[in-house]
KOLTORMI-406935 format. One line per 2 residues: number of its first residue (from 1); their letters; for each residue z, x, y of C-alpha. Coordinates in steps of 0.001 Angstrom, whole numbers, padded with zeros to 6 digits, always signed. Example, Ala and Ser with C-alpha at 12.3 -4.5 7.8 and 13.67 -1.06 7.14 Angstrom:
<rs>
1 = as = +007800 +012300 -004500; +007140 +013670 -001060 .
</rs>
This chain:
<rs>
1 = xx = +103296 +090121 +068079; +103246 +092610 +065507 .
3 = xx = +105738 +094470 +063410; +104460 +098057 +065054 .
5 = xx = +104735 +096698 +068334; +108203 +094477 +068320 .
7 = xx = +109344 +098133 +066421; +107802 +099643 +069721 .
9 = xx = +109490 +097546 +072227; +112441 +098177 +070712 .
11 = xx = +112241 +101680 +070860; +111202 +102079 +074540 .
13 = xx = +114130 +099389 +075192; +116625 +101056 +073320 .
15 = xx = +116007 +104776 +075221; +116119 +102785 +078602 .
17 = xx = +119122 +100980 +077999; +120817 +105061 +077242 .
19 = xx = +119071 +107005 +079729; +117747 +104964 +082165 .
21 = xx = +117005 +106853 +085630; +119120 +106036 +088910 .
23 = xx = +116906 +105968 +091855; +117649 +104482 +095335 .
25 = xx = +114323 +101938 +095419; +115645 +100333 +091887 .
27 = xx = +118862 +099198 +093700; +116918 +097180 +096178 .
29 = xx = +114652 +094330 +095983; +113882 +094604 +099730 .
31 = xx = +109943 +094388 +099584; +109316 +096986 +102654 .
33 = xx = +111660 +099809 +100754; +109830 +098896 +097258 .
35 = xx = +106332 +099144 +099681; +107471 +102475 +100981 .
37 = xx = +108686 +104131 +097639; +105571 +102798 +096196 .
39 = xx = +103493 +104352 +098045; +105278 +107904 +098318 .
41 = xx = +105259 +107911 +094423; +101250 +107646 +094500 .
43 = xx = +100729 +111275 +093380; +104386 +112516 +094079 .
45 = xx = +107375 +113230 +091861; +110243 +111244 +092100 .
47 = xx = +112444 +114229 +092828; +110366 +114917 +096541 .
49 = xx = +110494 +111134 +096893; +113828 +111144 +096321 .
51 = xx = +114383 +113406 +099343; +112036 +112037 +101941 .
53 = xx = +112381 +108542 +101189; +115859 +107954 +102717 .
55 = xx = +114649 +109919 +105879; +111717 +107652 +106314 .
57 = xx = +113887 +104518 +105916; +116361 +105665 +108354 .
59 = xx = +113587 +106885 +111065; +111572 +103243 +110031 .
61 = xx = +114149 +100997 +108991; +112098 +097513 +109349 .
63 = xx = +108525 +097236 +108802; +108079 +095710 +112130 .
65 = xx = +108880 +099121 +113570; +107136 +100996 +111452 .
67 = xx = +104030 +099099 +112280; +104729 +099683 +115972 .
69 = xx = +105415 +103548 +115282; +103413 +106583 +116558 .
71 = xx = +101449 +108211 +114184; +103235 +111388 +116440 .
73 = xx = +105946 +109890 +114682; +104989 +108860 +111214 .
75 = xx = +103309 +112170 +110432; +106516 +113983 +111827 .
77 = xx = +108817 +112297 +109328; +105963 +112507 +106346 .
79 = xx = +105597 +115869 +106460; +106238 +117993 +103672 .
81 = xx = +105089 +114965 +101367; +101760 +116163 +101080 .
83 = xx = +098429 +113595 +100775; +099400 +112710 +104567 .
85 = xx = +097188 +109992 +104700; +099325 +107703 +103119 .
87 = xx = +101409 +108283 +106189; +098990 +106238 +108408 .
89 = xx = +098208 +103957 +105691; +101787 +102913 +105553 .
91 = xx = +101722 +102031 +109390; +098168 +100434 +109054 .
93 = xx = +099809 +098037 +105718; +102876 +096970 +108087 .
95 = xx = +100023 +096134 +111259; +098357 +094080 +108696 .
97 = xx = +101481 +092711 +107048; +102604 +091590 +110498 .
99 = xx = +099426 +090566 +111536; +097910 +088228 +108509 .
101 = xx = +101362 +087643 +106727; +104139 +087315 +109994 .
103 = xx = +105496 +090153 +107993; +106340 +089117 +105170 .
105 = xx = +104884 +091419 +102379; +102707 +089254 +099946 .
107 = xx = +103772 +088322 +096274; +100071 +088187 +095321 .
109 = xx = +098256 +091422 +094466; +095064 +090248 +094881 .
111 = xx = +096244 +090261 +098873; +097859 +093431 +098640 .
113 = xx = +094413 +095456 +097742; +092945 +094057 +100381 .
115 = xx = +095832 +096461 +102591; +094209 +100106 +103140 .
117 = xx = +095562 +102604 +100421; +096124 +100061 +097902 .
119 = xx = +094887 +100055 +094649; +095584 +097866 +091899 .
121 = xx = +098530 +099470 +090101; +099827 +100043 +093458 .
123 = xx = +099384 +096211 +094346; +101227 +095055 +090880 .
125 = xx = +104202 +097571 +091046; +104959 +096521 +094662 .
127 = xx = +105032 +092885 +093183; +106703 +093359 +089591 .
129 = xx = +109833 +095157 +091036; +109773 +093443 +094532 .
131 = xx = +109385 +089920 +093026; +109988 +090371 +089353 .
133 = xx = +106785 +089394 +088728; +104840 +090130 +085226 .
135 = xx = +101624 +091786 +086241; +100662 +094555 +083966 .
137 = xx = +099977 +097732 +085446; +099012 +101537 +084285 .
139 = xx = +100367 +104758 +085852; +100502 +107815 +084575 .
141 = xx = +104032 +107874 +082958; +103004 +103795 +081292 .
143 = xx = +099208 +105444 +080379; +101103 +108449 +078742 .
145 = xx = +103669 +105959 +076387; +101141 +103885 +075192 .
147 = xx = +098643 +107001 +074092; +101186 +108448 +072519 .
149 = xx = +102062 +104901 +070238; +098635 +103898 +069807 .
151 = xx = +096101 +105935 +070368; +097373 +109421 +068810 .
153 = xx = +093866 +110510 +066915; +091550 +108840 +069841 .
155 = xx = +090089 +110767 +072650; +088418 +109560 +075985 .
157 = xx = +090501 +106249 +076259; +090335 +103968 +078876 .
159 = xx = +092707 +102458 +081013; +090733 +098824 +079808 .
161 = xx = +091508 +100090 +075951; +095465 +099700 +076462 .
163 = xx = +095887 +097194 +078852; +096101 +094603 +076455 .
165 = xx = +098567 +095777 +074890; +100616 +096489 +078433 .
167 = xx = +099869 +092917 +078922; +100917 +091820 +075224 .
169 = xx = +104358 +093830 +075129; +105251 +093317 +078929 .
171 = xx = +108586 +091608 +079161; +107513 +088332 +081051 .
173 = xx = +110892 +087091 +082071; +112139 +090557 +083271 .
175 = xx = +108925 +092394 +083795; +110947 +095035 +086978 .
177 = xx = +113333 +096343 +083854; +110412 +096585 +080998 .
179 = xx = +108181 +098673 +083553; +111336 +101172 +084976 .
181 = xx = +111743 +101390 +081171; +108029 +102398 +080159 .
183 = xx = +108539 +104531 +083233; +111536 +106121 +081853 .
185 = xx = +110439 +106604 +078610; +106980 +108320 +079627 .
187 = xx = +108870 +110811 +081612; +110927 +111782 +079081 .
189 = xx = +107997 +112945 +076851; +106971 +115627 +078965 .
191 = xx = +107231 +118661 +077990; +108848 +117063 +073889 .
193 = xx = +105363 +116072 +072986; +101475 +117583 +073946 .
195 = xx = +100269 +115978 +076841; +098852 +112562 +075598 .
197 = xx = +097176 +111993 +078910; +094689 +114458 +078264 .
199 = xx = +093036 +112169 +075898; +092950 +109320 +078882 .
201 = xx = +089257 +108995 +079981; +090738 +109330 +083625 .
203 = xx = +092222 +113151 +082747; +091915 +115899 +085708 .
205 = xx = +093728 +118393 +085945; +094899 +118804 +089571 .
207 = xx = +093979 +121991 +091314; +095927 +124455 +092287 .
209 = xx = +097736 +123689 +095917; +098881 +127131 +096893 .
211 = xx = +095604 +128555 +099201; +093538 +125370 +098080 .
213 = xx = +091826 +123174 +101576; +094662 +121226 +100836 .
215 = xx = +097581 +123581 +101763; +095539 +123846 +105141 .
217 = xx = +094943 +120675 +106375; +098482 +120413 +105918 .
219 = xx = +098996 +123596 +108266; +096736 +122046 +110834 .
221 = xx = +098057 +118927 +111026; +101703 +120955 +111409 .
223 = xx = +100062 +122689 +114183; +099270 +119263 +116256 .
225 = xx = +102706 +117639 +115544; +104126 +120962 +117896 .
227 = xx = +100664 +121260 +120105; +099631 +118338 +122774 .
229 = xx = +095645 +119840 +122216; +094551 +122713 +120036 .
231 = xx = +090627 +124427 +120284; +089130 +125785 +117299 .
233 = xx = +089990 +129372 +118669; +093531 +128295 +118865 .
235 = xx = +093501 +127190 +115270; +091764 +129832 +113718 .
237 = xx = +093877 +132427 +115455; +096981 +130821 +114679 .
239 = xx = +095946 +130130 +110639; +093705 +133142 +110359 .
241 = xx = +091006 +131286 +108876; +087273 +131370 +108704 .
243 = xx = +085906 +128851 +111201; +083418 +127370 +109174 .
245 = xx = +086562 +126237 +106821; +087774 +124691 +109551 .
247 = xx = +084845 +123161 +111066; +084612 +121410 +107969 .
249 = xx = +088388 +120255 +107569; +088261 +119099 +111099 .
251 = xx = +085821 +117086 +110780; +087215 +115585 +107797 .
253 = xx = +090337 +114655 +109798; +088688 +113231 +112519 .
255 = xx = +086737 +111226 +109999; +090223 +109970 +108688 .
257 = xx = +091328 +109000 +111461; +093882 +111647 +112089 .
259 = xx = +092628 +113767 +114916; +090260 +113497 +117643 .
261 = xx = +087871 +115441 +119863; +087229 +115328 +123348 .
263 = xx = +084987 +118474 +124869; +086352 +121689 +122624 .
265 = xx = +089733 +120444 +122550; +091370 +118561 +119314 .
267 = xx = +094402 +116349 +119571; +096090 +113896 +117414 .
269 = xx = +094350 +110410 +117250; +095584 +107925 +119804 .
271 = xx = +098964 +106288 +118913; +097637 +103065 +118553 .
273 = xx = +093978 +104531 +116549; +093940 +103708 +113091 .
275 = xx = +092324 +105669 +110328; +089413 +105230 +108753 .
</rs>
């Protein structure tokens, strides 16, 4: 290895091993919390995870009932987590999980893609601090560190420029403690240093939330937590929203398997539907 990256490791260590972050899924190595925290942190600060995860764990405490859940029920404890269809992912991973695995959450993440809602950093986090496994990975905070270190005067880098080098410094023997370190690290550079992810090939800029279609499917999925079946009418009355807005984001949900349609009437999909 070279001198700039040993020099590198040591750096990232050394911050880690003074300001490492506390966070109820680190003290575990329970595969089915890991799963769930996983998941909640795909597109969500820590700080809301922080919040909702030990609400979720105490309404869901195995994954057996969690797979056996209502999505009544798994959307009621999600909500305020935003990107609810991770919710009904989470209960269609556990059906799998308990169907192909007896429930026991796979070590291999070539088996945990094949789950709905997995992708392949998901899939190698849930193994590396589940199983202490070395797989490299990239997530934002990990894409953000290594930009920063080697890449400063390069624009429009991909995620396939730096993985060798994730793969090349990654701790093998304690792989859980180098990643919560990266982790760490890249979090701490926020705001201390211009954004380095904005010279990642994979850069957007998230839109706005606050009026966005977003915001509203949110509201109308509120809406049938508290309403056994809503009509269009009902929705549009209670929202005030154009109905061709909501023609269009119903349809979406019934697509995703969150809603259904019988006559003019909506209602929540049945409780043992999955999404699409």
């Amino acid at each position: 290895m070279k001198k700039y990256e040993e020099n590198f490791k040591k750096i990232v260590g050394g911050f880690y091993q003074k300001n490492k972050r506390d966070f109820p899924w680190r003290s575990t190595k329970n595969a089915y919390h890991i799963l769930i925290s996983e998941v909640m942190l795909q597109q969500t600060q820590a700080s809301r995870v922080l919040q909702k995860y030990p609400l979720f764990l105490k309404a869901f405490p195995t994954l057996e009932l969690l797979s056996t859940a209502s999505n009544t029920a798994v959307l009621s404890v999600w909500q305020g987590m935003g990107y609810n269809r991770r919710a009904l992912y989470l209960k269609q991973i556990t059906q799998e999980i308990v169907k192909r695995y007896k429930g026991k959450i796979p070590s291999d993440p070539l088996l945990l893609k094949q789950l709905p809602g997995i992708g392949h950093a998901t899939a190698c986090s849930i193994v590396v601090f589940a199983y202490n496994l070395p797989y490299p990975f990239i997530e934002t905070n990990i894409r953000r560190v290594f930009i920063h270190h080697f890449f400063k005067n390069k624009t429009q880098v991909k995620d396939s420029d730096m993985l060798p080098l994730v793969t090349q410094t990654m701790d093998e023997k304690n792989p859980r403690e180098w990643f919560y370190a990266l982790m760490d690290y890249g979090a701490n550079l926020v705001g201390k240093v211009e954004n380095p992810n904005r010279q990642s090939a994979h850069y957007h800029q998230q839109s706005k939330f606050e009026g966005s279609n977003r915001q509203l499917r949110g509201k109308i999925l509120k809406l049938f937590l508290s309403h056994t079946t809503l009509s269009i009418e009902d929705i549009k009355r209670m929202l005030d929203t154009k109905e061709q807005t909501l023609q269009t984001l119903l349809t979406d949900l019934q697509k995703e398997g969150f809603i259904q349609k019988r006559k003019r009437f909506f209602f929540l999909k049945h409780e043992n539907a999955q999404a699409v």
